[in-house]
N, C-alpha and C positions, 0 to 999 in steps of 0.2 A: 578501476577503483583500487584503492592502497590497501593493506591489509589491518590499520589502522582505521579507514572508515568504514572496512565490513564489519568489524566489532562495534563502532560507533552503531553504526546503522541496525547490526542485531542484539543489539543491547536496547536498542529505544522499541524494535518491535515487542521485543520481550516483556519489557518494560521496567526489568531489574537487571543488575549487576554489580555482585561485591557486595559493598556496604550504599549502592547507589540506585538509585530512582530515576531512570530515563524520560523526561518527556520531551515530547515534540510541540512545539509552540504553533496552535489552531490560530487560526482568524479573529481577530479582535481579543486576545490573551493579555494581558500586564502584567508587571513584577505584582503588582497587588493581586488580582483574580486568582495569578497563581499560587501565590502566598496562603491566602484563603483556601483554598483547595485542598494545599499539602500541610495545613497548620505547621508552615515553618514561619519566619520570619524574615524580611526580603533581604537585609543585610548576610544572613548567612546564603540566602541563594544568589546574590552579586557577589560573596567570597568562594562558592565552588564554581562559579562561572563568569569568569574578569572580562571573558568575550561580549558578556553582553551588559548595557546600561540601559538606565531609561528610556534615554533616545534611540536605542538600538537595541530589538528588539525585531528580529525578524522570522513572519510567519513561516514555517517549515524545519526550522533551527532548534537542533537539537539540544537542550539542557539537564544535566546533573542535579538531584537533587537529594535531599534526606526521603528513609522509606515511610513514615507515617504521613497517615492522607487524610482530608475532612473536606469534604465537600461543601462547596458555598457556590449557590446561585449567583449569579453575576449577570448584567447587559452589559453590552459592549456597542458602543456606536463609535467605527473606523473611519478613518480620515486618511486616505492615501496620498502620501508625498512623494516629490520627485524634485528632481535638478536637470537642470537643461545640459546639453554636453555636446560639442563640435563635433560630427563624425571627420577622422582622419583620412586622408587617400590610402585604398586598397582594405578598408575595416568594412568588415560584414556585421549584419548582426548576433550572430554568435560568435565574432571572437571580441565584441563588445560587451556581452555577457558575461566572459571569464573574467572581462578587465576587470569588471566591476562586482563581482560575484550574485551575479542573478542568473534569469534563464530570457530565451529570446521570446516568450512567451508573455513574461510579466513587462518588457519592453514593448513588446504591442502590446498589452493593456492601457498603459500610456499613450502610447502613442496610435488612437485608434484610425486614423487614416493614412499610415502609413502602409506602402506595401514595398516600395525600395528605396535604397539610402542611397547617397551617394555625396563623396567629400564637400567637404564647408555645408553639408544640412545641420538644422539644428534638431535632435530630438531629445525626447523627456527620458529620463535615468529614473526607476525607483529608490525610493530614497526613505524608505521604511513608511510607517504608520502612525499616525497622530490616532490617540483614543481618549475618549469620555468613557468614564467608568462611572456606573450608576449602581450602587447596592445596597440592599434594605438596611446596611449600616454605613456610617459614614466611615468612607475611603480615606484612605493616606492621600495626601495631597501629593500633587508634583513635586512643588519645593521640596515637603520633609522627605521624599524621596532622593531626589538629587542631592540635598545634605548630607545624607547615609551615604550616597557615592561617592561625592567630594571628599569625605571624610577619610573612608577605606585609600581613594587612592589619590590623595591631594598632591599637592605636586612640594617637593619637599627639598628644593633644592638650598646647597649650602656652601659654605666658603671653600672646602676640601672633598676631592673624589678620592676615594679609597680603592684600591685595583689590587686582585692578586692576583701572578700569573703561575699556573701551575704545570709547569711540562717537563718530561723525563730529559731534562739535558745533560745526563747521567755524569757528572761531574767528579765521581770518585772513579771512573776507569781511566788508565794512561790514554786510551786515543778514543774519545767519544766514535761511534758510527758516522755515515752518513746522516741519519735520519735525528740522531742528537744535535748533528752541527747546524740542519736544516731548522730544529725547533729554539736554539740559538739564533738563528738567522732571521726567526719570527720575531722574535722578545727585541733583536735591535732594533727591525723595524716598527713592531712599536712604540720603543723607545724616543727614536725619532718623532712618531706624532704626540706623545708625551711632551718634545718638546716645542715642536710646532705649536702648542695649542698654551703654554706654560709663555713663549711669547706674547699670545694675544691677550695674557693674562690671568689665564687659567692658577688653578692650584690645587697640582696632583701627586697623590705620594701610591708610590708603586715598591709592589713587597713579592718578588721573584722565588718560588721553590721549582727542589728538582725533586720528581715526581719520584724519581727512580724507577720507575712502570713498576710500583712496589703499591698493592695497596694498604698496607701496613704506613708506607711511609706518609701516602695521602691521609690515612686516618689520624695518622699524627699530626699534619699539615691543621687539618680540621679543627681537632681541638685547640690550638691556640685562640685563646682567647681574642685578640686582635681580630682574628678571622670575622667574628662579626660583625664588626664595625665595616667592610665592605661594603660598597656599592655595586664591584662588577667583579666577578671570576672568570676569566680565559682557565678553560677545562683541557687537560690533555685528550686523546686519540683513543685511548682502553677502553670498553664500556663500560667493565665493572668501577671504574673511577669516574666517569661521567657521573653515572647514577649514585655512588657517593655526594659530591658536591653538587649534583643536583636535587638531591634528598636535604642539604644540609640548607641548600638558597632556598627552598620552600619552605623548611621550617623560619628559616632568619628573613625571611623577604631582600633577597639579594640576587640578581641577573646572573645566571652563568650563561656563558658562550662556549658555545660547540664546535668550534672552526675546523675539525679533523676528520670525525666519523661522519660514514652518510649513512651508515644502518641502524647509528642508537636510534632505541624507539621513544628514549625520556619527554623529547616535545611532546608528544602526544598524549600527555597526559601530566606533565608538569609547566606549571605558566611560568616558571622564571624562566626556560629554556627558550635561548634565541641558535637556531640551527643555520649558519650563514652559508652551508651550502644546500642549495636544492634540489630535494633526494631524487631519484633515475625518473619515478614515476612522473611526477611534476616538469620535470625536465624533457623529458620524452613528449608527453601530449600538447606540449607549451611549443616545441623547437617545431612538430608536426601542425600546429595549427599555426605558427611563424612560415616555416613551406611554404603552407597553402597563400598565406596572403602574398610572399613576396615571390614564390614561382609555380606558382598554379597556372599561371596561364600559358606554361610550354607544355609542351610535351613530356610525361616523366619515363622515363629509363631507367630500371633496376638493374645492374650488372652483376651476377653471379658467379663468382670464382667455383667452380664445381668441385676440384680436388678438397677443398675442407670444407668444413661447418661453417657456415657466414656466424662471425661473433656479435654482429650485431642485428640479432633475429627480431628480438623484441622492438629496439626502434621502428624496423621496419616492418614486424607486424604494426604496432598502434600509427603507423604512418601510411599504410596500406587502408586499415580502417577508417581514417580522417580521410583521405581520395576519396574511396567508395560514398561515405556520408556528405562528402561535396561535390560526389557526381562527376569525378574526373578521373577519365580514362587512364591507365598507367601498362607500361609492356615489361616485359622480362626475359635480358639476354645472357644464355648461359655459357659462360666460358672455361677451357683449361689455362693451358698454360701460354696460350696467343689468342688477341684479342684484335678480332676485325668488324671494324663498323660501317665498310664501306658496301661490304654486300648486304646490309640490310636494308634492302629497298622497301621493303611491305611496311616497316617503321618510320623509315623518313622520308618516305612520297609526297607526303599531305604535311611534314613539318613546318613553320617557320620558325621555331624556337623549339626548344630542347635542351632539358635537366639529364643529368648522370647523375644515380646515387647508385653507389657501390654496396653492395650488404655486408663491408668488412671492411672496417678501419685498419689492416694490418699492413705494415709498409711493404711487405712484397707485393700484395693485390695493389696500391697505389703505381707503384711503378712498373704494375701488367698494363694498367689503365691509359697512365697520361701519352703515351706517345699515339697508341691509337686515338686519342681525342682528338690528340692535334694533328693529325694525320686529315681526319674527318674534314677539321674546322680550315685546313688548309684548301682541301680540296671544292668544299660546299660553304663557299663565301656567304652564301644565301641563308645560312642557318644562323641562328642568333643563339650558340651555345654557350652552356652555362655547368658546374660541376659542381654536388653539392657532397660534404665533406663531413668530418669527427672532428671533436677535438685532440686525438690522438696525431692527429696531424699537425697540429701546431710544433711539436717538435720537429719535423720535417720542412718547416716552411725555409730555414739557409739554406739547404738543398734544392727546394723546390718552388723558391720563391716567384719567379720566372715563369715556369708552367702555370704556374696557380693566378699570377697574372694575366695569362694570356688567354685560361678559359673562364675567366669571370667566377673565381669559385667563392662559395659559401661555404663556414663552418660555422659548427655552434658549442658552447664554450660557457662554464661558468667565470672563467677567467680569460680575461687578456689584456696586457701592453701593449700599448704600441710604440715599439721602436724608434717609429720616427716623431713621435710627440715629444714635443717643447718638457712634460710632467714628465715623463719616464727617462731621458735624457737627465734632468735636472736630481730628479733622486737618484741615478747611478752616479751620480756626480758626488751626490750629500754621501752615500752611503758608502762609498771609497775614499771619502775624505773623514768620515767618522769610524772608521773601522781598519784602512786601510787595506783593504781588501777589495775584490769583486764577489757579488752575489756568486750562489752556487747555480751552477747552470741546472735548474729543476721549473717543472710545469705542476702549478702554480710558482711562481718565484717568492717563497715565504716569506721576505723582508718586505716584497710589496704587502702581500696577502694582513703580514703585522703593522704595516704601517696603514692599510685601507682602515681594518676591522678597528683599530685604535680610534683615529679621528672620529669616526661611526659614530661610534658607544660613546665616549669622553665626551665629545659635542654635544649627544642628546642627552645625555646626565648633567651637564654646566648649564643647560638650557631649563631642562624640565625637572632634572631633581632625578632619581635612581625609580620614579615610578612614571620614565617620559612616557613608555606603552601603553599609559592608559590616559596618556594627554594628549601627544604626538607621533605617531609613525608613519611619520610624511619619508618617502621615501629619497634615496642619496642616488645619481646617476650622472655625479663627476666625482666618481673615482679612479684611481690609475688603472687596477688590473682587476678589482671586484665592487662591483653596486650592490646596493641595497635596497630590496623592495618585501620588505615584511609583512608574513599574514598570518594567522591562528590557524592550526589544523580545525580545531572544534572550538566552543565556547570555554571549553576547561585546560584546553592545551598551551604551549609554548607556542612561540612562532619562528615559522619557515623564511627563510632566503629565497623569492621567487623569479629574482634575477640572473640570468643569464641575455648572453651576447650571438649574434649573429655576424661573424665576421668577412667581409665579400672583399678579396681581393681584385679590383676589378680593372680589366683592359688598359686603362687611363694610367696604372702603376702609384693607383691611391690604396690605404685601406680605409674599409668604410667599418666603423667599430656600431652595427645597430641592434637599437634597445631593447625596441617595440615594435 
């Protein structure tokens, strides 16, 4: 758990915090009962909590409200809903729960005669609660409910998107930095789907500041009047300027995007914040229950460089945990500075397949590793070996393109191109002929990273209007080097980036770029 939902969590036991009123939504609950209850009134508790509507409305889910309370008797007669849903090959019931944000618990309630799944079955999804509300006065009806909602966040779409893009491209020093030229290198490419999308008809005016990592300079940024009339703000990387412009779209009802930082905590407490990358926590127990489904079924191998600290402790603690809780055995070989995997007989006796996970993403431990893998995979044809990896490696792959083909490895990655794609060809192509340049060789490559986030955002604003989040967030997963699959930390939060890649270079000298 994040540190973000132990506050959640000890705020609802409490049952205050701040100027807020934590509850937790019991069994047969409605915006009305609750209304009643807290003598608020429901439009103001669907404006501290955008995560939830009428229709959605789920038992155990935490909401914000005003602290004055009045109590009102209420019956509740519930009506459990559900949607039917294909189980995929190799999905369990728990990591079908994540998908869909339940537990494997309220999945058997559905589905009471089930006891195992397996690909192409169909089983029932909860899919919230239908209620009759009965009380000694007459209720709000549904409709004048849903017109309250419609109202708050109707879909508003219009002839012109308004964009500003705010990033430090330090413009008054003689030779910007790296990291100036790189945040240049963003704004081109979204320049680029600016104009992709200005093709198919669109009509979008974009309004670039340079941040100067000055928050003086942001606050002036701010008050320009213009500023309000936005639809979407791309936020720089600082936090103190995040939460500026993120303070500034809550009061104006305006979308900032976070594309930089992974530790601001603004989503979590502010709903215009959309965070397109997703933070370690998220990413860890997601890449760990991704593992499990696509190589649980070898053998796991943790290899230990013993002279330093393994840097990636935490991964593979919560990946050690995820085995234990699916019941899958895993061994631990500890090495210095030569690595032999042919005298471990008591390990590969009984194997026919077999993972390598290193507990250190660092390119000396990589090139302790690969030669004895292949040393192994040379010798014990009979083993079905396999090598699972960081994305700190992705830099390494011209190097090691080769090895990594040869032992079937997996990385996982909030970002990736692929090189040899018809899309990623075709934009290095656009963007040396619109610039005349080559991208700057960096992981993520910023021009993609501005050209994905552009198309994103501008699409669902020409579509839905600058309040698509609370019409459509259907998720994007053809994009060049980053998808998009959005979710809400809480009822009152921004939403998270829960996409990330799994990428297997495998035997065949394919790359297989996978989602889910």
């Amino acid at each position: 758990m994040n540190t973000a939902d132990s506050e959640v969590l000890e705020d609802s036991l409490n049952g205050t915090s701040n100027e807020y009123v934590y509850h937790t939504i019991a069994d047969g609950e409605t915006l009305f009962s609750i209304s009643k209850r807290y003598d608020v009134d429901i439009e103001t508790i669907l404006k501290l909590n955008p995560g939830i509507s009428p229709t959605h409305m789920k038992k155990g889910s935490v909401i914000r409200i005003t602290p004055d309370t009045k109590e009102l008797n209420v019956t509740i007669e519930p009506k459990q809903l559900y949607t039917e849903y294909k189980v995929r090959k190799k999905e369990t019931l728990y990591s079908i729960s994540k998908k869909f944000g339940t537990t494997v618990e309220e999945i058997k309630k559905c589905n009471p005669n089930i006891k195992q799944i397996k690909q192409d079955d169909i089983i029932n999804i909860p899919a919230g609660i239908e209620y009759n509300t009965v009380t000694a006065e007459n209720p709000i009806t549904s409709a004048e409910i849903n017109n309250i909602y419609n109202k708050l966040y109707k879909s508003d779409k219009k002839g012109v998107i308004n964009v500003a893009v705010i990033l430090p491209f330090m413009l008054r020093q003689s030779s910007p930095d790296t990291k100036a030229c790189l945040y240049t290198e963003y704004y081109q490419g979204f320049l680029m789907a600016v104009d992709s999308l200005k093709r198919q008809g669109a009509s979008i005016n974009v309004y670039a500041y340079d941040s100067e990592e000055s928050e003086s300079t942001v606050r002036r940024i701010l008050s320009d009047p213009i500023l309000k009339e936005m639809d979407l703000i791309i936020a720089p990387e600082n936090d103190s300027h995040i939460k500026l412009i993120a303070d500034f779209g809550l009061a104006n009802d305006i979308n900032v995007v976070n594309t930089f930082s992974l530790k601001n905590e603004e989503v979590s407490h502010n709903a215009k914040v959309f965070q397109t990358n997703i933070p370690h926590s998220y990413l860890y127990a997601e890449a760990a229950d991704r593992f499990i489904r696509y190589l649980g079924n070898r053998k796991v191998v943790f290899l230990s460089h013993t002279p330093e600290e393994p840097d990636k402790r935490d991964f593979i603690g919560g990946l050690k945990e995820e085995l234990d809780r699916a019941h899958i055995a895993y061994h631990e070989i500890k090495f210095g500075n030569e690595l032999n995997l042919l005298d471990q007989d008591s390990i590969l006796a009984d194997a026919s397949g077999i993972v390598f996970v290193p507990t250190s993403a660092k390119k000396k431990v990589l090139s302790l590793i690969l030669a004895p893998i292949e040393s192994l995979k040379e010798k014990r044809v009979d083993l079905d070996i396999a090598l699972f990896g960081y994305p700190e490696w992705l830099t390494q792959v011209p190097e090691y393109l080769n090895e990594f083909y040869k032992l079937n490895t997996y990385l996982y990655s909030r970002f990736y191109a692929n090189p040899f794609e018809e899309d990623t060809k075709t934009f290095h192509k656009r963007f040396l002929y619109w610039y005349n340049k080559d991208m700057i060789n960096a992981s993520p490559q910023y021009a993609l990273l501005g050209f994905d986030t552009g198309i994103y955002f501008l699409s669902a604003i020409r579509e839905h209007g600058k309040n698509f989040a609370s019409q459509d967030i259907r998720p994007s997963i053809d994009r060049i080097q980053t998808d998009f699959s959005f979710q809400r930390v809480n009822n009152w939060s921004g939403f998270i980036n829960k996409s990330f890649y799994f990428i297997n270079f495998t035997p065949n000298f394919t790359i297989r770029k996978i989602r889910d």
